[in-house]
C-alpha positions as semicolon CSV with decimal commas, in nm:
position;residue;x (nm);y (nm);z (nm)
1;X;0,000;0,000;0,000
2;X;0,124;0,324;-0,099
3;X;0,219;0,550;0,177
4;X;-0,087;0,759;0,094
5;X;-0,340;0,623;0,288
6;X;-0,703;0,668;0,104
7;X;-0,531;0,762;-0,221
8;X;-0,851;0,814;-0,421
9;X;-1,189;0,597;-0,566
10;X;-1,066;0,315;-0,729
11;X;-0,764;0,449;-0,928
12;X;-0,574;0,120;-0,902
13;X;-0,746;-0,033;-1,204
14;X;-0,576;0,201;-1,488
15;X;-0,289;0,388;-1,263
16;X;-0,095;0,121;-1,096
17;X;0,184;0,149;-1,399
18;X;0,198;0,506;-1,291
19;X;0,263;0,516;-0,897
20;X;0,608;0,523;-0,847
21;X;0,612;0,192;-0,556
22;X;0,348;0,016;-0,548
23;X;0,260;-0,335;-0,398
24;X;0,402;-0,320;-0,083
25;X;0,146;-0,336;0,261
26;X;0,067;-0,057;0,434
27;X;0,235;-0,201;0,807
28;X;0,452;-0,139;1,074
29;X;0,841;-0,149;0,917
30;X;0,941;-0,442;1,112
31;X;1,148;-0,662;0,949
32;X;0,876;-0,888;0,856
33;X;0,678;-0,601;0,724
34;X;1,016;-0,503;0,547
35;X;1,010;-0,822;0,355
36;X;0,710;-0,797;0,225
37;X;0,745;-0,476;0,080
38;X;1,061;-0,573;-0,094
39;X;0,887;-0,821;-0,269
40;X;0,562;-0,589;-0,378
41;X;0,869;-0,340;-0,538
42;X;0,994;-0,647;-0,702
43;X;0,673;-0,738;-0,820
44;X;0,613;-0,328;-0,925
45;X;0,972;-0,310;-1,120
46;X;0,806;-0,582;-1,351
47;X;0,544;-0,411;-1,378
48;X;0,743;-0,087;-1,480
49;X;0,968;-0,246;-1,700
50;X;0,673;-0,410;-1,897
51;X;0,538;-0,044;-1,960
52;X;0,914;0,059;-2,023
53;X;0,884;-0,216;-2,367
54;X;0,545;-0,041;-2,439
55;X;0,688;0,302;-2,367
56;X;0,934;0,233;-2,657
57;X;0,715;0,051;-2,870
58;X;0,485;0,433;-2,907
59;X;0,831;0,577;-3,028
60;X;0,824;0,379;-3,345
61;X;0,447;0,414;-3,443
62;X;0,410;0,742;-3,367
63;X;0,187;0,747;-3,122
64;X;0,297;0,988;-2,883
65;X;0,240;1,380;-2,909
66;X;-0,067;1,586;-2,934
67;X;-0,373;1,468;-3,132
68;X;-0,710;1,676;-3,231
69;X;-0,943;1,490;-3,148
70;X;-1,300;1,570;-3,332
71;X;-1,627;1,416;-3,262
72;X;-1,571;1,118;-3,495
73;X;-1,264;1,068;-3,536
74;X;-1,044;0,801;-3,779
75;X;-1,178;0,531;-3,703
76;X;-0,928;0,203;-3,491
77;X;-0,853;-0,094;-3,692
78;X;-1,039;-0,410;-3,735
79;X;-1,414;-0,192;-3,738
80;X;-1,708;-0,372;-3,613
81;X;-2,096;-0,302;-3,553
82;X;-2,116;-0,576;-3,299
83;X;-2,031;-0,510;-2,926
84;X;-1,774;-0,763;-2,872
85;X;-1,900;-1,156;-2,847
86;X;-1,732;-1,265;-2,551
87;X;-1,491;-1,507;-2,727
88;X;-1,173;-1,449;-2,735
89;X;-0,980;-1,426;-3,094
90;X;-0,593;-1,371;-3,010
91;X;-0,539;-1,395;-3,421
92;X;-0,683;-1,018;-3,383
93;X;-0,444;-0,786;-3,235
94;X;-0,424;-0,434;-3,123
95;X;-0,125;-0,225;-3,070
96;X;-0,069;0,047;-2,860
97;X;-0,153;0,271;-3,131
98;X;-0,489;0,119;-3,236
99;X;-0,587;0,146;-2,850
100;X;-0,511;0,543;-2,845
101;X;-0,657;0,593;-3,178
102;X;-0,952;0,426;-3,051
103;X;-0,981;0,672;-2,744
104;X;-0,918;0,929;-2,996
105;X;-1,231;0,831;-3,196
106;X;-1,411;0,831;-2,889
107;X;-1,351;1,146;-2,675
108;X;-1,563;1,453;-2,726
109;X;-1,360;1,756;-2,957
110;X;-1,016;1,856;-2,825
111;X;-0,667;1,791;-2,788
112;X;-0,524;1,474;-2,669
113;X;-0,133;1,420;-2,545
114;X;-0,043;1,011;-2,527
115;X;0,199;0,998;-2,213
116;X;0,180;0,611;-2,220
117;X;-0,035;0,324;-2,398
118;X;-0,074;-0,095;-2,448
119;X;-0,159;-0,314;-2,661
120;X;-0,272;-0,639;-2,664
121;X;0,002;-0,802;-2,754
122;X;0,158;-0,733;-2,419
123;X;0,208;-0,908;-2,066
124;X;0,042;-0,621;-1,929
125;X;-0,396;-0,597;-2,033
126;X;-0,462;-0,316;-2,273
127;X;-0,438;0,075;-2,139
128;X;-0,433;0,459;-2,268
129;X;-0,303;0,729;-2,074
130;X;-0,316;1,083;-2,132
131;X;-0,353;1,447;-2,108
132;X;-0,704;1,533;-2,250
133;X;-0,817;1,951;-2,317
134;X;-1,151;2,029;-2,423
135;X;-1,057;2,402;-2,426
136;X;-1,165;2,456;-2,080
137;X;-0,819;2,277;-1,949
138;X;-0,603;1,993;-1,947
139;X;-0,729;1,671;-1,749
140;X;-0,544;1,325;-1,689
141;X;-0,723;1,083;-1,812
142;X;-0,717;0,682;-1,835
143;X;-0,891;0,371;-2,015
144;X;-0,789;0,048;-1,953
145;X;-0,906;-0,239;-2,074
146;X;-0,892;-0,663;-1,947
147;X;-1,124;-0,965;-1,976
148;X;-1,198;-1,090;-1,629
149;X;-1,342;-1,390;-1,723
150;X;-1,284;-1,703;-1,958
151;X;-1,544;-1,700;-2,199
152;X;-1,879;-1,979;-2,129
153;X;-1,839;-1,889;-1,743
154;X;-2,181;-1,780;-1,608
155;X;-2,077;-1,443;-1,454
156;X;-2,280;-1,174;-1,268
157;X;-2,191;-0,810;-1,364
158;X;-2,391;-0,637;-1,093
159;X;-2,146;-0,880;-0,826
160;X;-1,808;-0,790;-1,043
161;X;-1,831;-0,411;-1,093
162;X;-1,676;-0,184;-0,868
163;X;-1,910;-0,175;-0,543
164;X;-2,032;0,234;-0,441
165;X;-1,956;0,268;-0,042
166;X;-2,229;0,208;0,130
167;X;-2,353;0,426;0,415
168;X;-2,491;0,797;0,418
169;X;-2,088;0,912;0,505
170;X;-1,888;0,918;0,207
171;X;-1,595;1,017;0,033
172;X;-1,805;1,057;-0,272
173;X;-2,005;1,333;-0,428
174;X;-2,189;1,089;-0,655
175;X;-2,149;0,716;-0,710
176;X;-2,430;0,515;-0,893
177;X;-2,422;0,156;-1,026
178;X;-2,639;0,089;-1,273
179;X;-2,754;-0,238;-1,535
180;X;-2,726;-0,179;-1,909
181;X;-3,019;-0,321;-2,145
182;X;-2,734;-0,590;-2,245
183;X;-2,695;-0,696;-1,891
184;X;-2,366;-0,518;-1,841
185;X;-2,336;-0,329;-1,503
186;X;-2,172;0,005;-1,454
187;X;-2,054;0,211;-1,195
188;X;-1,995;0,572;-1,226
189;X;-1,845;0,777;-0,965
190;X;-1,752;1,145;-0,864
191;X;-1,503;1,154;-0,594
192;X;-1,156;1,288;-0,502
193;X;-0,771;1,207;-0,553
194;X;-0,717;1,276;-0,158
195;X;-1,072;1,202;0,057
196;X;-0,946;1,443;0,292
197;X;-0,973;1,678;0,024
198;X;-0,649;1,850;0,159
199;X;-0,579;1,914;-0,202
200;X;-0,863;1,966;-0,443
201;X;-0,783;1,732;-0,696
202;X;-1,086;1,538;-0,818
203;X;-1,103;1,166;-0,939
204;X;-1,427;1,104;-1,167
205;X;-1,427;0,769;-1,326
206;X;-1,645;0,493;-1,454
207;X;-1,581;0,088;-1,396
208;X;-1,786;-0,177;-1,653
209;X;-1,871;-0,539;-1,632
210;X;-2,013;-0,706;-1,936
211;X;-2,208;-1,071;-1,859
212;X;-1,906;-1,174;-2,124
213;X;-1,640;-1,076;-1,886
214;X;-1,525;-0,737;-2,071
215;X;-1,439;-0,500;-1,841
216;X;-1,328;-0,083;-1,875
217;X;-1,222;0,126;-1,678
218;X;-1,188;0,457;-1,707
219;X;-1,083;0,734;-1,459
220;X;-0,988;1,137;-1,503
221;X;-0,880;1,456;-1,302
222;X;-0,912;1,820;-1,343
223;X;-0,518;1,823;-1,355
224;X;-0,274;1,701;-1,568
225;X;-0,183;1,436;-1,346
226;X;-0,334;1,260;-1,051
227;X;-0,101;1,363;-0,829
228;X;0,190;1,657;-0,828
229;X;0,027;1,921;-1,083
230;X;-0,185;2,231;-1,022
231;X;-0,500;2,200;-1,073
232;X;-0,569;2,341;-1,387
233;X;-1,032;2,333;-1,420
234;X;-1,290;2,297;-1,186
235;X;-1,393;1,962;-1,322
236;X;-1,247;1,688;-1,489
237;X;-1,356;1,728;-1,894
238;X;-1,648;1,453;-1,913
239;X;-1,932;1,444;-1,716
240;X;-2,089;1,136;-1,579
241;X;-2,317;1,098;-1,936
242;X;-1,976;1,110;-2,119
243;X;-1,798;0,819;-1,857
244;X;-2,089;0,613;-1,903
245;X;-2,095;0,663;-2,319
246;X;-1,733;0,668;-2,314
247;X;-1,684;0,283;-2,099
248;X;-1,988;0,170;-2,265
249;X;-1,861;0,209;-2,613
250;X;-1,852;-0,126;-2,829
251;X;-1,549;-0,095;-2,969
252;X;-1,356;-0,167;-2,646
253;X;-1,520;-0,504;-2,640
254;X;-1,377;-0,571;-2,933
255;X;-1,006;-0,492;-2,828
256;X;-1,091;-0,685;-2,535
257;X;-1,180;-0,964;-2,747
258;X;-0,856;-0,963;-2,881
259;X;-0,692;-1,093;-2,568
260;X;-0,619;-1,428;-2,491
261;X;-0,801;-1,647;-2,294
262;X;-0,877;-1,614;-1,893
263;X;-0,742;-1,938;-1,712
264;X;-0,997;-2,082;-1,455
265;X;-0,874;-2,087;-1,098
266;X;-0,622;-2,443;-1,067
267;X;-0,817;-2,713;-0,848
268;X;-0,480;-2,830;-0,769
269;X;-0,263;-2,486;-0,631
270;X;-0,604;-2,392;-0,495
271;X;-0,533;-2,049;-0,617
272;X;-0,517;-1,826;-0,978
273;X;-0,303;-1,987;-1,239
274;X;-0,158;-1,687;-1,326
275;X;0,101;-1,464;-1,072
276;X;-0,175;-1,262;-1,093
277;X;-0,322;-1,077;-0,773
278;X;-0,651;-1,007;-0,720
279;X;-0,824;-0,687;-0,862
280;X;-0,873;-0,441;-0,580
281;X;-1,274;-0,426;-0,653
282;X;-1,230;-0,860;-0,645
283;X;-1,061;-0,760;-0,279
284;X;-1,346;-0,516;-0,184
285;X;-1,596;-0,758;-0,284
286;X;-1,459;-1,108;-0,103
287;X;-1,391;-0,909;0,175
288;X;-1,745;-0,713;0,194
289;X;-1,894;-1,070;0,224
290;X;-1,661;-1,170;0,548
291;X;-1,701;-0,889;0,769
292;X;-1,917;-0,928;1,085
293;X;-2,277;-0,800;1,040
294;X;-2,252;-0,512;1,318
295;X;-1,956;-0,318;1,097
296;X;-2,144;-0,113;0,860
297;X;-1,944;-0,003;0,585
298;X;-1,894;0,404;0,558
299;X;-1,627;0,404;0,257
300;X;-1,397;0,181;0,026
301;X;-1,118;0,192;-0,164
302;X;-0,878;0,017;-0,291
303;X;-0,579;-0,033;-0,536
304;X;-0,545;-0,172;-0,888
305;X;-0,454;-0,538;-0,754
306;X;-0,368;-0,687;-0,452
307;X;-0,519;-0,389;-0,198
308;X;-0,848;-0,275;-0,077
309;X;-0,997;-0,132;0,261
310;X;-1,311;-0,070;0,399
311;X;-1,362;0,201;0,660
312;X;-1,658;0,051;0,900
313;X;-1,883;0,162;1,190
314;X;-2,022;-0,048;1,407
315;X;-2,188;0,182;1,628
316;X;-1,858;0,271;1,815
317;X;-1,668;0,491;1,577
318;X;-1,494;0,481;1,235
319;X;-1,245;0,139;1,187
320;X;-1,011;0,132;0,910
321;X;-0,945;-0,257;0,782
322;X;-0,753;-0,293;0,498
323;X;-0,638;-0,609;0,359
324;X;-0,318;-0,731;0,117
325;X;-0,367;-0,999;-0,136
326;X;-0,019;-1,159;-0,303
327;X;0,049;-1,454;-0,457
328;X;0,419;-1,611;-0,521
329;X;0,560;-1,494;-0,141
330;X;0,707;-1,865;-0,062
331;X;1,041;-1,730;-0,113
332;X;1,048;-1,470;0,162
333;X;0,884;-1,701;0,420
334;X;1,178;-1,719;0,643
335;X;1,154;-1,329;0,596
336;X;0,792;-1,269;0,661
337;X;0,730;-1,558;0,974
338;X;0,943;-1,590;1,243
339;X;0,915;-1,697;1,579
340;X;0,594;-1,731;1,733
341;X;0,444;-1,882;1,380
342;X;0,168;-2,077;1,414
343;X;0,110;-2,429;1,140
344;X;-0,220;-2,514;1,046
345;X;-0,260;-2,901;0,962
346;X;-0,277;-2,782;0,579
347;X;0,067;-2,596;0,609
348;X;-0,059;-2,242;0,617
349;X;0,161;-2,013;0,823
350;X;-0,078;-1,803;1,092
351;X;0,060;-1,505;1,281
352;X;-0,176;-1,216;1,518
353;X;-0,009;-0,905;1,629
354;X;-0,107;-0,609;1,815
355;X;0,078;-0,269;1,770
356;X;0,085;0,049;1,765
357;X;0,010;0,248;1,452
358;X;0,257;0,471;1,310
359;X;0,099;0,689;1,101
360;X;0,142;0,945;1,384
361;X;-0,228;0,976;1,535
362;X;-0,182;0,977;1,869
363;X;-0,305;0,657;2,052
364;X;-0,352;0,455;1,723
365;X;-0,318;0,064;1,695
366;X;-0,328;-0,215;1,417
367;X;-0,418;-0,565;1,479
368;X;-0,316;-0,797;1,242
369;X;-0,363;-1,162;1,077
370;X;-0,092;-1,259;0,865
371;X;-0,134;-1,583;0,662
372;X;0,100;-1,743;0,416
373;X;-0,073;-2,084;0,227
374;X;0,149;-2,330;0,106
375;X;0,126;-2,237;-0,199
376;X;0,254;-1,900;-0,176
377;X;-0,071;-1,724;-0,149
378;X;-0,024;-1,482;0,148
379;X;-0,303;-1,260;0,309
380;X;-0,283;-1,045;0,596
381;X;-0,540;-0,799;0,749
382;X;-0,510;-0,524;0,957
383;X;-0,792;-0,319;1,182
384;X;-0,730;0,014;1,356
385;X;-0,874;0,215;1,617
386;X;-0,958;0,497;1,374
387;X;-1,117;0,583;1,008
388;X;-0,783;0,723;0,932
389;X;-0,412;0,628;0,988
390;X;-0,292;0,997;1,000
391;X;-0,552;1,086;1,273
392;X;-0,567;1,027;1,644
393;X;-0,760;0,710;1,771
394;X;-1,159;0,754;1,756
395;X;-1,236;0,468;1,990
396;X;-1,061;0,261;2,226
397;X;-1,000;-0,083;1,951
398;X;-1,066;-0,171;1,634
399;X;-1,406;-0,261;1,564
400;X;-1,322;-0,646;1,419
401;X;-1,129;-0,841;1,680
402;X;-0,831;-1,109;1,650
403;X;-1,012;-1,358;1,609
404;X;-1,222;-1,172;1,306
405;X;-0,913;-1,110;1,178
406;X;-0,751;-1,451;1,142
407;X;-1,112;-1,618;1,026
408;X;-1,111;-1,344;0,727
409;X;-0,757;-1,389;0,636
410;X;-0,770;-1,780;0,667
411;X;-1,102;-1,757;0,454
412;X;-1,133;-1,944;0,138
413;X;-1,255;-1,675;-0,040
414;X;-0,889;-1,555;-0,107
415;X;-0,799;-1,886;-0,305
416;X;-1,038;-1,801;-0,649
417;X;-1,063;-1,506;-0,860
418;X;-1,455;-1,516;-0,791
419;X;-1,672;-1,401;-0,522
420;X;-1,855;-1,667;-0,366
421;X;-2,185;-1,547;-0,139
């Protein structure tokens, strides 16, 4: 977790390639805590040097540089009428250049700078980055693009789109979630970069599911970046009709269908096939279905895999819990459990601690759960006596217990990509 606690709605989906660390849990820097985020940077310098090969790939198409962008723009390769059938067709491919061109056709008139795009020819799923001006100002803004779903699975998109917080306290101005006459499901939101709103940046962005297993995302600021540049308009450039239009479009569908096919969860490892972690929203919703009925849920968040947190009341006062999803950690076992390790018949590594927090609110404290499977699959959870790390305590403990906290972690939710009621 980045050191930003909170660090906006749901920008890990299409921004991950842009934070600078990412991966590693938001805990105390012990050692053990140390080890952990040494392997999330690991994990996050793949991730960067992926998006380096794509970087350099833009400098020999061209794709880079300011674009006009009209109303109806040149039209992306491989045109279709039909809004993607679910199947996947790796013979069809997409570069880098046919995704931006695509968000070029798309976007309403104005200028467009590509800072960085993928294709689908990549290890990393399809994504367009860049500085968009309607006249009124230059905005950040992102679409990416991944199927989250092999093709002839029965999947609910109401369940898989990104959840709005629940409760009459949120960081939002608007979030709605909404089912399309095709059966998609999308969520569009109006929220901010920092919840505390100590810097006005906003974060406006819209998250679809298609019963096929398409998914966009798409996310924008009213600043040139989402974090580190003035703000340069009071809004971001589309409104919540344009997100909506703008994810909904059919022609992402068919990029999407371009990708190769989704591996089902292995019956043998227990776990996803892939190294891949867990979406955040996949987090947000596993973890929405373990927590104990008297925390009601006042906000979420989360990042674009591995990360989410809920921020829960259960009569008492605010709670942050925030939980860390990562696969492949065998190798820093000795790192990450040390004395004091409990071994569950199955081999899973179980370890509870209570400690201070150290975001510097005065009278904070984290309990944690920290589980590593045998097959590499580790998940720790932490609960705090406060809605917010940087803040002093709100209530005298967290509002889930130890025990809560080692039956969520040791749940088998964690060992599938889907959500199980």
């Amino acid at each position: 977790m980045p050191a930003d606690q909170h660090t906006g709605p749901f920008e890990d989906r299409l921004t991950a390639a842009l934070h600078e660390v990412g991966g590693a849990f938001d805990a105390p820097r012990t050692e053990l805590a140390a080890a952990g985020a040494r392997r999330g940077r690991r994990l996050q310098l793949q991730r960067r040097a992926a998006l380096a090969g794509s970087a350099a790939s833009l400098a020999l198409v061209g794709v880079g540089g300011a674009l006009l962008v009209p109303w109806h723009g040149t039209p992306a390769p491989h045109p279709s009428s039909v809004a993607g059938s679910g199947t996947p067709d790796p013979a069809r491919t997409y570069s880098a250049d046919d995704v931006v061109r695509t968000l070029q056709k798309l976007l309403p008139r104005g200028r467009f700078t590509s800072t960085e795009a993928r294709g689908t020819d990549e290890e990393l799923p399809p994504l367009a980055v860049g500085v968009f001006d309607d006249g009124h100002g230059e905005g950040s803004l992102s679409v990416g693009l991944e199927r989250i779903t092999a093709s002839g699975r029965n999947l609910n998109p109401s369940a898989e789109v990104m959840p709005c917080p629940e409760g009459t306290q949120s960081d939002f101005d608007s979030c709605t979630t909404e089912s399309l006459p095709d059966g998609s499901a999308i969520t569009v939101y109006q929220g901010y970069e920092y919840p505390d709103r100590r810097v006005d940046t906003k974060a406006w962005g819209a998250d679809l599911v298609t019963p096929d297993g398409h998914h966009v995302g798409v996310i924008e600021w009213n600043s040139p970046a989402e974090k580190g540049k003035p703000i340069t308009r009071t809004d971001p450039p589309l409104g919540p009709k344009q997100l909506k239009a703008l994810a909904s479009a059919a022609e992402w569908r068919e990029i999407i269908d371009a990708l190769p096919e989704v591996k089902t969860p292995s019956a043998a490892t227990g776990g996803p096939t892939r190294p891949g972690e867990l979406t955040g929203p996949t987090i947000l919703r596993k973890l929405k279905l373990l927590l104990p009925k008297k925390a009601a849920i006042v906000s979420s968040g989360s990042e674009e895999t591995g990360y989410g947190y809920f921020v829960v009341d259960d009569g008492k006062g605010r709670s942050l819990v925030q939980v860390n999803v990562q696969p492949g950690m065998s190798d820093v076992t000795g790192e990450l459990f040390g004395s004091g390790t409990e071994t569950l018949a199955d081999g899973t590594l179980v370890t509870v601690r209570e400690e201070p927090g150290e975001k510097g609110g005065a009278g904070v404290v984290m309990w944690t759960a920290d589980t590593l499977r045998k097959n590499g699959l580790r998940v720790v959870i932490s609960a705090f006596n406060t809605g917010d790390q940087n803040k002093d305590a709100t209530r005298k403990a967290p509002a889930l217990t130890l025990g809560d906290l080692r039956r969520i972690a040791l749940s088998p939710q964690w060992l599938t990509d889907t959500v199980t009621p």
